[in-house]
Residue frames relative to the residue before (quaternion, step in Angstrom):
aa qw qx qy qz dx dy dz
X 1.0000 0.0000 0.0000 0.0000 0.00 0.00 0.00
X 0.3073 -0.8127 0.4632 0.1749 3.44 -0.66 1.15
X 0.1873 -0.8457 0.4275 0.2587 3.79 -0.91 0.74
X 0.6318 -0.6322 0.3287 0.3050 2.22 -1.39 1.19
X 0.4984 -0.6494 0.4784 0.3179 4.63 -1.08 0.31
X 0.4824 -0.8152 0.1393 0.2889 3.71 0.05 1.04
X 0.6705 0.5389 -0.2384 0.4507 2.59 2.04 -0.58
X 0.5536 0.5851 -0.3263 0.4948 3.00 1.48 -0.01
X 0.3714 0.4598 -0.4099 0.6947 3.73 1.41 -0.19
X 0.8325 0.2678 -0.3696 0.3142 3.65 -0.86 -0.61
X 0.8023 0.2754 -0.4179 0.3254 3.41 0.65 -0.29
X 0.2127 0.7139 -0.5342 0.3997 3.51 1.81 0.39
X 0.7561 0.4624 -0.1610 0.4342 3.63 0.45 -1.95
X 0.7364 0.4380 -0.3177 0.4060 3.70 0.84 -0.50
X 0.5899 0.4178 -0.3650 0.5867 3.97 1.61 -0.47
X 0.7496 0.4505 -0.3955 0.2806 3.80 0.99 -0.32
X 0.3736 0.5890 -0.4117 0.5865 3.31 2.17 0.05
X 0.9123 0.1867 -0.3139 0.1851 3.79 -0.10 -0.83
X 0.3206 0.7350 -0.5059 0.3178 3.16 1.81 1.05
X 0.6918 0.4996 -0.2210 0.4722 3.51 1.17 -0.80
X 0.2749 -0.7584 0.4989 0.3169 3.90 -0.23 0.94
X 0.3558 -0.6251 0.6075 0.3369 3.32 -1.54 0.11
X 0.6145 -0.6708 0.4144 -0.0260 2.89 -1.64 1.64
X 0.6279 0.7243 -0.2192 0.1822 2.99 1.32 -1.90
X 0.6196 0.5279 -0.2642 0.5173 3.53 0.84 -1.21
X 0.8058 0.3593 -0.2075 0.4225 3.81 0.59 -1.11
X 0.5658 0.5676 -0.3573 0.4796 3.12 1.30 0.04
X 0.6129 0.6283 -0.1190 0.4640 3.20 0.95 -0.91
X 0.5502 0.3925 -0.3989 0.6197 3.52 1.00 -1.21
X 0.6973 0.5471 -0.4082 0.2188 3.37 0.01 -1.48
X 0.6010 0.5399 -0.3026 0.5057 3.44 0.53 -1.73
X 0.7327 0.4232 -0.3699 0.3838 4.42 0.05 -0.76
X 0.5099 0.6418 -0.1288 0.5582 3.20 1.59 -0.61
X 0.8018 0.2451 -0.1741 0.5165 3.01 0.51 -0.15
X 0.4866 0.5815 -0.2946 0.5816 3.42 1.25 -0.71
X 0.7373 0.2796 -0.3131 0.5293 3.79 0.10 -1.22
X 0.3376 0.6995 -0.4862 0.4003 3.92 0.52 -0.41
X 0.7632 0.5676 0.0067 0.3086 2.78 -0.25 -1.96
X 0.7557 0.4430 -0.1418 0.4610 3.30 1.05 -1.43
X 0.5400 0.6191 -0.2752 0.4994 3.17 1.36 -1.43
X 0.6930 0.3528 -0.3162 0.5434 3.98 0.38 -1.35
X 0.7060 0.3618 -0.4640 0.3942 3.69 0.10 -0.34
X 0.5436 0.6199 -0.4832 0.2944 3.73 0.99 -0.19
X 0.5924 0.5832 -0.2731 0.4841 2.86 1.28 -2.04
X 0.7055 0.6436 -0.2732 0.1155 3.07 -0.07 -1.14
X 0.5711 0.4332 -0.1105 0.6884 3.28 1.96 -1.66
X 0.5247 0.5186 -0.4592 0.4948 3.88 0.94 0.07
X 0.7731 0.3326 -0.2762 0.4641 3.57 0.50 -0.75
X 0.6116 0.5696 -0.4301 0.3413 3.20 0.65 -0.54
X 0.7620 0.4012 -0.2623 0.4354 3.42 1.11 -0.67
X 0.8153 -0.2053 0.1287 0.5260 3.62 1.19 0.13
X 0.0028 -0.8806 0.4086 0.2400 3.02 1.15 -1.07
X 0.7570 -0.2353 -0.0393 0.6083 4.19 -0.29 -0.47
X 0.5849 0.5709 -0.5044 0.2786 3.61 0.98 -0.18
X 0.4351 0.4929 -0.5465 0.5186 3.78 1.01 -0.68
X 0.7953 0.2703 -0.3917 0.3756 3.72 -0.63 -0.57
X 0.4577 0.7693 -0.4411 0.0651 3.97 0.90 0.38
X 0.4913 0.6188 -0.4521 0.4139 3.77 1.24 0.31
X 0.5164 0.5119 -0.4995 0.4709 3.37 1.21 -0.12
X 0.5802 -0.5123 0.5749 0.2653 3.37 -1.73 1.04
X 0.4977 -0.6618 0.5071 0.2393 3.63 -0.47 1.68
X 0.8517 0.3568 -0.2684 0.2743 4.14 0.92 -0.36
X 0.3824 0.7474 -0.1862 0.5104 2.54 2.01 0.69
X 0.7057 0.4558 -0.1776 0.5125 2.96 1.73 -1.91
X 0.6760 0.5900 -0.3214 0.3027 3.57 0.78 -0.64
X 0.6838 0.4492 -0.2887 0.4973 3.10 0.99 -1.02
X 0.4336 0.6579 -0.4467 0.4238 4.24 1.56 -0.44
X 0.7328 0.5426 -0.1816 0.3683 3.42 0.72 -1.78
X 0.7213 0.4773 -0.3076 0.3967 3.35 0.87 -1.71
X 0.6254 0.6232 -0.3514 0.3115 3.64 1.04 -0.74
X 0.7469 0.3930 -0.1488 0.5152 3.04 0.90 -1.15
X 0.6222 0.3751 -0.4887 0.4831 3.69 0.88 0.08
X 0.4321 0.4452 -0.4794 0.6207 3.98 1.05 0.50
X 0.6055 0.4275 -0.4520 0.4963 3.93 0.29 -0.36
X 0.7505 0.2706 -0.3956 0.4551 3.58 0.28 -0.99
X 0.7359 0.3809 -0.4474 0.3365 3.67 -0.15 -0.63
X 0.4528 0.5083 -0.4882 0.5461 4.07 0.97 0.04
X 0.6656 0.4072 -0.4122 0.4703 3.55 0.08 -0.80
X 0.7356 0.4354 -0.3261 0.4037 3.53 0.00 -1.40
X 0.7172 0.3739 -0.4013 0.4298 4.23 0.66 -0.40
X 0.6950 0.5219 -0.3046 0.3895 3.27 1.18 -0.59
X 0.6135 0.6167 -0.1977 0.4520 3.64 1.56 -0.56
X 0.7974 0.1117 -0.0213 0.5927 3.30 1.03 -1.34
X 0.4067 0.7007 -0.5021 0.3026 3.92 1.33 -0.11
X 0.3686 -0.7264 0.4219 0.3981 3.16 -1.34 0.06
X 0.5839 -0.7005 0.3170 0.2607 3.29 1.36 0.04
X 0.5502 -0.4294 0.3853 0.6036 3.74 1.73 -0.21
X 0.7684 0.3919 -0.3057 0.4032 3.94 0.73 -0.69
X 0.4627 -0.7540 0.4152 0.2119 3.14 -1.11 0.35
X 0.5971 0.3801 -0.3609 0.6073 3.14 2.08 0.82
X 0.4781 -0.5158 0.5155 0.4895 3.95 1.35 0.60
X 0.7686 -0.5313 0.3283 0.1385 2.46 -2.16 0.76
X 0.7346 -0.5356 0.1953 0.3680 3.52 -0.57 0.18
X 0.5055 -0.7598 0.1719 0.3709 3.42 -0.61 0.21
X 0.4988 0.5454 -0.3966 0.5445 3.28 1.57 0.42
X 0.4439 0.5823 -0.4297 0.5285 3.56 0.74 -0.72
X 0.7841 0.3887 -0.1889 0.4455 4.22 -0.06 -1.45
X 0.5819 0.6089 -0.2628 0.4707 3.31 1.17 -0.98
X 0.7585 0.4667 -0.1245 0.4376 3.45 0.52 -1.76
X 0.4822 0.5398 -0.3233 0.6096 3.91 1.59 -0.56
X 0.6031 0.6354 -0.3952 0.2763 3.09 0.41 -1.55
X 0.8098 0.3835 0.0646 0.4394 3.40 0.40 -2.45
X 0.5676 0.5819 -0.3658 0.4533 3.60 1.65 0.10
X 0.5948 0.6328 -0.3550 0.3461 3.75 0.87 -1.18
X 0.7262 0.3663 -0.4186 0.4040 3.64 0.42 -0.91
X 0.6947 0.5377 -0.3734 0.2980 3.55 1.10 -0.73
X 0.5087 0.6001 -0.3710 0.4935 3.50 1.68 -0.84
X 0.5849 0.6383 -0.3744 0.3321 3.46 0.75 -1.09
X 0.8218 0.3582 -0.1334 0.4226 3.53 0.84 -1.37
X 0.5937 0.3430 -0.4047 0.6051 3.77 1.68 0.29
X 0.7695 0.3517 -0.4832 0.2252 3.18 0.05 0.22
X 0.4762 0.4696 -0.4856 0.5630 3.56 1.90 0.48
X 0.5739 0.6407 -0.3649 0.3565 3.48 0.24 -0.69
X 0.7193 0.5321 -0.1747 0.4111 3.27 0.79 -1.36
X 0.7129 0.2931 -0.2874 0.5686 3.55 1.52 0.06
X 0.3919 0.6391 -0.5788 0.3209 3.29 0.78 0.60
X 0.6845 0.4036 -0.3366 0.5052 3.47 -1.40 0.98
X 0.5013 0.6197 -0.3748 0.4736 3.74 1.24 -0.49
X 0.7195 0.0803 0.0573 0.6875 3.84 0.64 -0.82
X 0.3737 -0.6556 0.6146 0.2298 3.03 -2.15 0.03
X 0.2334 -0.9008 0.3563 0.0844 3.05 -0.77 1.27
X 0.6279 -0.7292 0.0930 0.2557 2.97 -1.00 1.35
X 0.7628 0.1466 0.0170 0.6296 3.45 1.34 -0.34
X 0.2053 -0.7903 0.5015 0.2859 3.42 -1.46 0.15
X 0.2419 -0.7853 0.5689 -0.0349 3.46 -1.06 0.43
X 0.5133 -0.6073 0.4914 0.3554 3.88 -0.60 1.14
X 0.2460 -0.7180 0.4956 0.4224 3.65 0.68 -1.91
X 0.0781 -0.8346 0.4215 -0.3459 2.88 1.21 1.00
X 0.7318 0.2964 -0.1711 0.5894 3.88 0.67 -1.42
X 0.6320 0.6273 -0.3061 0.3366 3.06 0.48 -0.97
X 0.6836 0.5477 -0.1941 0.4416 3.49 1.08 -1.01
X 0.6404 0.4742 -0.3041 0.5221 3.21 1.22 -1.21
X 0.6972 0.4729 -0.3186 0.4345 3.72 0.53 -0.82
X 0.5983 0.4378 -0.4408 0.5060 3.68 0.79 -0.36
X 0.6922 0.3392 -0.3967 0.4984 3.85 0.53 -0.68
X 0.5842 0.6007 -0.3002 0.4557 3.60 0.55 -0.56
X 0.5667 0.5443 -0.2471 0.5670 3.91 0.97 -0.62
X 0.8241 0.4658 -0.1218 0.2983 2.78 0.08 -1.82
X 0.4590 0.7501 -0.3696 0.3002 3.84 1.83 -0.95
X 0.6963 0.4754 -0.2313 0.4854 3.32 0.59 -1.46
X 0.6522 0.3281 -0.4031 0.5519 4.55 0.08 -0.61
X 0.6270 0.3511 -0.4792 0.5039 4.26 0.25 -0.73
X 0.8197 0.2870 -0.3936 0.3014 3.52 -0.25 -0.54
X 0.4037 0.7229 -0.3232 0.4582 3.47 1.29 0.19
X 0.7104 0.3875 -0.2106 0.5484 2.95 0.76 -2.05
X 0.5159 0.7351 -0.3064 0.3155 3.70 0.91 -0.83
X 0.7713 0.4925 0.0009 0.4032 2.91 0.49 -1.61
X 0.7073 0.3081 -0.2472 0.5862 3.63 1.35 -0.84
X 0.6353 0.3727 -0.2817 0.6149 4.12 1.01 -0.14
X 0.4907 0.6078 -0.5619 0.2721 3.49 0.73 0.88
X 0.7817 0.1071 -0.1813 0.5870 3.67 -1.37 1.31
X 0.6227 0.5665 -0.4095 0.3517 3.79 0.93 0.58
X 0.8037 0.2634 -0.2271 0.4829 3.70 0.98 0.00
X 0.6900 -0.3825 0.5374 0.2981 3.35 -1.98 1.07
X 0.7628 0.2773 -0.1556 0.5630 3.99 0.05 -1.41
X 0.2040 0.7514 -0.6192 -0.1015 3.58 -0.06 0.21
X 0.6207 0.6169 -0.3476 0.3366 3.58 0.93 -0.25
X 0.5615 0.4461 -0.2935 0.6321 3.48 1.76 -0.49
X 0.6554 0.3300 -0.5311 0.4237 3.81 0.41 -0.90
X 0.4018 0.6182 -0.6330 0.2361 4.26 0.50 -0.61
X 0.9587 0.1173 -0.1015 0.2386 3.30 0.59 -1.65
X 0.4394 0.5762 -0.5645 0.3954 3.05 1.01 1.22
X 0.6169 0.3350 -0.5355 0.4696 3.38 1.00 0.16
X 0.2077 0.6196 -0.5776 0.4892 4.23 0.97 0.34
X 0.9540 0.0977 -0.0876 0.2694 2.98 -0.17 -1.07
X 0.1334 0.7107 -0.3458 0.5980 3.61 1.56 0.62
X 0.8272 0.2295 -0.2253 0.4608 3.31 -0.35 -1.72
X 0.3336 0.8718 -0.1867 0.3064 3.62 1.19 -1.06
X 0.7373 0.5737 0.0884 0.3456 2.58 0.38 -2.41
X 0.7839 0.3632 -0.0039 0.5036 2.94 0.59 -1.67
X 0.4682 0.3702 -0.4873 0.6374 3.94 1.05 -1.01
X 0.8592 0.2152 -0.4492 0.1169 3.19 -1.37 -1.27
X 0.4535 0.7043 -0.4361 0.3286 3.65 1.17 0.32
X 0.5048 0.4634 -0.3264 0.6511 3.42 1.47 -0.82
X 0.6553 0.5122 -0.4234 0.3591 3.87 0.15 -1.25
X 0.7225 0.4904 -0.2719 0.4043 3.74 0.78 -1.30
X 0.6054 0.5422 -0.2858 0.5078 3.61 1.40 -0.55
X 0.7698 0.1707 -0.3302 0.5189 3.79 0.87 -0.40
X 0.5368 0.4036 -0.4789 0.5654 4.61 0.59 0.14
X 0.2277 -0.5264 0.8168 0.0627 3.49 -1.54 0.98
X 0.4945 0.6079 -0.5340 0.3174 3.88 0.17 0.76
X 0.3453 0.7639 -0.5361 -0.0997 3.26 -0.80 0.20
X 0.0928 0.7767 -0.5893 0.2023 3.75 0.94 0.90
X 0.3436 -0.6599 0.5861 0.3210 3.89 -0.52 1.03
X 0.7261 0.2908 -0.5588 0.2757 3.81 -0.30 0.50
X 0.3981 0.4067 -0.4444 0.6918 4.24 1.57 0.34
X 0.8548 0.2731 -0.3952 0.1965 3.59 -0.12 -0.11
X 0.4993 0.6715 -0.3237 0.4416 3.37 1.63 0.13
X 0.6180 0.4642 -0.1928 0.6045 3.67 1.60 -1.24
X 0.8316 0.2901 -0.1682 0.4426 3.86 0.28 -1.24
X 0.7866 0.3647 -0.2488 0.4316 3.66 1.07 -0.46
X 0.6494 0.4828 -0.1886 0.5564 3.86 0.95 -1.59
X 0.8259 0.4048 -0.3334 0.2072 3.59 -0.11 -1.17
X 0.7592 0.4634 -0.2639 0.3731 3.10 1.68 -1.13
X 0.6761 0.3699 -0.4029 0.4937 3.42 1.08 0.76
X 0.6265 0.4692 -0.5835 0.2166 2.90 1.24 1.00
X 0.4777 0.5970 -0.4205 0.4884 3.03 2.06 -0.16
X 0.3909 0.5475 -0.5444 0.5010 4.51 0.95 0.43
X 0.5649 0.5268 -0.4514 0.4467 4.31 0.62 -0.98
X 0.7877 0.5581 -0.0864 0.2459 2.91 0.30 -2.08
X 0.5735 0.6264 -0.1167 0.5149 3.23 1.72 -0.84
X 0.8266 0.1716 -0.1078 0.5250 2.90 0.77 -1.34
X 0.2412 0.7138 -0.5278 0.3920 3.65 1.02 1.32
X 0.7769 0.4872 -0.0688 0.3929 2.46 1.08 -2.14
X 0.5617 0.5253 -0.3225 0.5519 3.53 1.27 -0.49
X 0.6084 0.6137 -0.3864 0.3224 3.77 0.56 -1.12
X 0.8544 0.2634 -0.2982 0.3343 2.99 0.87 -1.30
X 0.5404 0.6119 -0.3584 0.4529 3.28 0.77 -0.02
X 0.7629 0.2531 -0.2227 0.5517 4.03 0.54 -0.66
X 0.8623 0.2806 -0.3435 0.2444 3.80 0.22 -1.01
X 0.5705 0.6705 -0.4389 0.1796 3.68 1.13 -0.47
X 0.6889 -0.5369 0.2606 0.4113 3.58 -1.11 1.02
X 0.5092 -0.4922 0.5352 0.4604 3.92 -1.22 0.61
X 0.4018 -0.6243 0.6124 0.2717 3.06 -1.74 0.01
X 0.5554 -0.6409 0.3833 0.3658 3.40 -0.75 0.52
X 0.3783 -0.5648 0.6766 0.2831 3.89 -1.31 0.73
């Protein structure tokens, strides 16, 4: 049996590798893409199921829009500043993500607060529901965001909670669209805390699921 010359094996093995395209990147977009899909309809979904904008219909309709429109600019600032890359090709620093990270729950509670007194509201309420439905919302984008930034970052304990707060972000946006509350002591229990205990969560999760394998 003649042998084969090694270099002549390797470059056999290197034109039969670059007949075959790599997938990985498109697969990958795809798979996040779907995943966040997915999340988004389960969001909506648990939004309508409980009422959607009509539960929030004693609020003065010019009041509610301008609540919603803010805070859906809150989530999508939060979400470039949290997970963008920022121009770098390693995302943005880690205080920059951090400092987003530990800001949302407070932005959350001045920018509802800050219209209180604007209307009269129709009812009170501890916030009690409210809380559960922001963490409840919010399950389906963290485990998303989870799931595609798994075993992919150096900081995995900061990315945990910027996607905490991301998922956060984005529930209590649906949450702020169906409660016409916005007294700062319902909005600190039903609106601020439960995304800040979504950060805090997803610290604790970060470090454990997203930080990069080590090599064998």
């Amino acid at each position: 049996m003649t042998q084969m010359d090694p270099y002549e094996l390797r470059a056999r093995i290197l034109a039969k590798v670059a007949t075959v395209p790599s997938r990985t990147r498109p697969r990958g977009r795809s798979r996040a893409a779907l995943l966040y899909a997915l999340s988004a309809v389960v969001m909506v979904g648990v939004f309508a199921a409980v009422g959607g904008f009509s539960h929030a219909g004693a609020r003065p309709a010019a009041i509610g829009r301008p609540i919603v429109a803010g805070h859906l600019v809150l989530a999508i600032v939060t979400t470039a500043l949290a997970l963008g890359r920022g121009g770098s090709m390693v995302g943005r620093s880690r205080s920059v993500v951090l400092i987003t990270a530990l800001a949302v729950p407070f932005a959350v509670c001045c920018w509802l607060v800050g219209w209180h007194g604007t209307y009269v509201e129709p009812y009170e309420r501890v916030g009690v529901r409210c809380a559960l439905l922001t963490l409840v919302t919010a399950a389906a984008l963290f485990t998303a965001l989870a799931l595609v930034r798994r075993h992919t970052s150096t900081r995995p304990i900061t990315l945990g909670a910027a996607i905490g707060a991301v998922a956060g972000g984005w529930a209590s946006l649906l949450v702020d669209a169906w409660c016409p509350l916005t007294n700062a002591p319902h909005v600190i229990l039903g609106h601020s805390l439960p995304v800040a205990a979504l950060v805090a969560i997803g610290a604790f999760v970060g470090g454990r699921v997203l930080s990069v394998r080590p090599r064998s």
